[in-house]
C-alpha positions in Angstrom: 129.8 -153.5 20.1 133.1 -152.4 21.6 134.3 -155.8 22.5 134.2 -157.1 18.9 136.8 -154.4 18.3 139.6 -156.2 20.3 138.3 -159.7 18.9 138.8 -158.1 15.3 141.9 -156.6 16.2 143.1 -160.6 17.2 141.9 -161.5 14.5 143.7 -159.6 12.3 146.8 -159.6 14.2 146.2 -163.6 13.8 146.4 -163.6 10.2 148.8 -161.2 9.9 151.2 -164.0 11.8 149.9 -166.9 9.5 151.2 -164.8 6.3 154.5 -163.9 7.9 155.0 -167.5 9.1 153.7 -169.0 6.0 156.8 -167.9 4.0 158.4 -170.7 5.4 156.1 -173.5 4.0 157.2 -175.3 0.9 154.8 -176.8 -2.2 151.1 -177.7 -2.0 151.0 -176.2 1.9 152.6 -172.7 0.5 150.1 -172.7 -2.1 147.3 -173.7 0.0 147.8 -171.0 2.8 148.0 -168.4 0.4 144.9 -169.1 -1.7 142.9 -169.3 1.9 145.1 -165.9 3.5 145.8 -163.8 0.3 143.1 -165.1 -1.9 140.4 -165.3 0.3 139.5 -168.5 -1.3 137.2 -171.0 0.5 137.9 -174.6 0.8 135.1 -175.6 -1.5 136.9 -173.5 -3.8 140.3 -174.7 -3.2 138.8 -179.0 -3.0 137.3 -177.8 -6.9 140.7 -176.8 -8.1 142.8 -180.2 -6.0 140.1 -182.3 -7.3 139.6 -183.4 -3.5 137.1 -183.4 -1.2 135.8 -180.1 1.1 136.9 -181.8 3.9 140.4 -182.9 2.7 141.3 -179.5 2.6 140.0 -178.1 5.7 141.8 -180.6 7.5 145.2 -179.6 5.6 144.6 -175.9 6.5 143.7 -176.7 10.3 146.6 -178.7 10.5 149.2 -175.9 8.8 147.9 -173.4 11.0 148.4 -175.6 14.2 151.7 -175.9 12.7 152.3 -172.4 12.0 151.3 -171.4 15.9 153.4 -174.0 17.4 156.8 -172.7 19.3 158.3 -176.3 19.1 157.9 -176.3 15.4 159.2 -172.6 14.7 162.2 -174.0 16.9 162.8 -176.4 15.1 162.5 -174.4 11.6 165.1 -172.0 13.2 167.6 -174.8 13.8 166.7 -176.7 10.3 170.5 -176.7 9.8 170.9 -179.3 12.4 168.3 -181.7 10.9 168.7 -184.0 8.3 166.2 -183.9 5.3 164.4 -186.5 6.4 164.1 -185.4 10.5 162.9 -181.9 8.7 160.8 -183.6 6.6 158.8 -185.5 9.9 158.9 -181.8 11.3 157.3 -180.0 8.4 154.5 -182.9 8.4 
């Protein structure tokens, strides 16, 4: 039982990243990662409301995360005034 405290701590401290990095997303990704962190909402739930498949989503949301943990990108989101829209606009997908 006392190992699943440090995992839930992770966890927690996990999420607690994703929310304070996910002020930096923009449109459909912005509102994606707070319906799944804030809202609790499942992807079933969120695919209903898109209009898209389960799948589709869960994709989206793996791939924000990945995003959202990745030093390269945060680099590059921290030096976004050096990019042009477009170059920002590959880093952001």
């Amino acid at each position: 039982m006392s190992s699943r405290k440090p995992l839930k701590k992770v966890l927690k401290n996990r999420i607690d990243l994703l929310k304070a990095r996910a002020i930096w997303l923009q449109g459909k990704d912005k509102l994606l990662m707070r319906m799944y962190l804030d809202n609790g909402s499942t992807f079933r739930q969120m695919a209903r409301l898109a209009g898209v498949n389960e799948t589709t989503v869960a994709r989206r949301i793996y791939k924000i995360v990945k995003r959202l943990l990745d030093a390269h990108y945060l680099t590059a989101l921290r030096h976004s005034e050096e990019f042009s829209l477009m170059q920002m606009e590959i880093v952001q997908d």
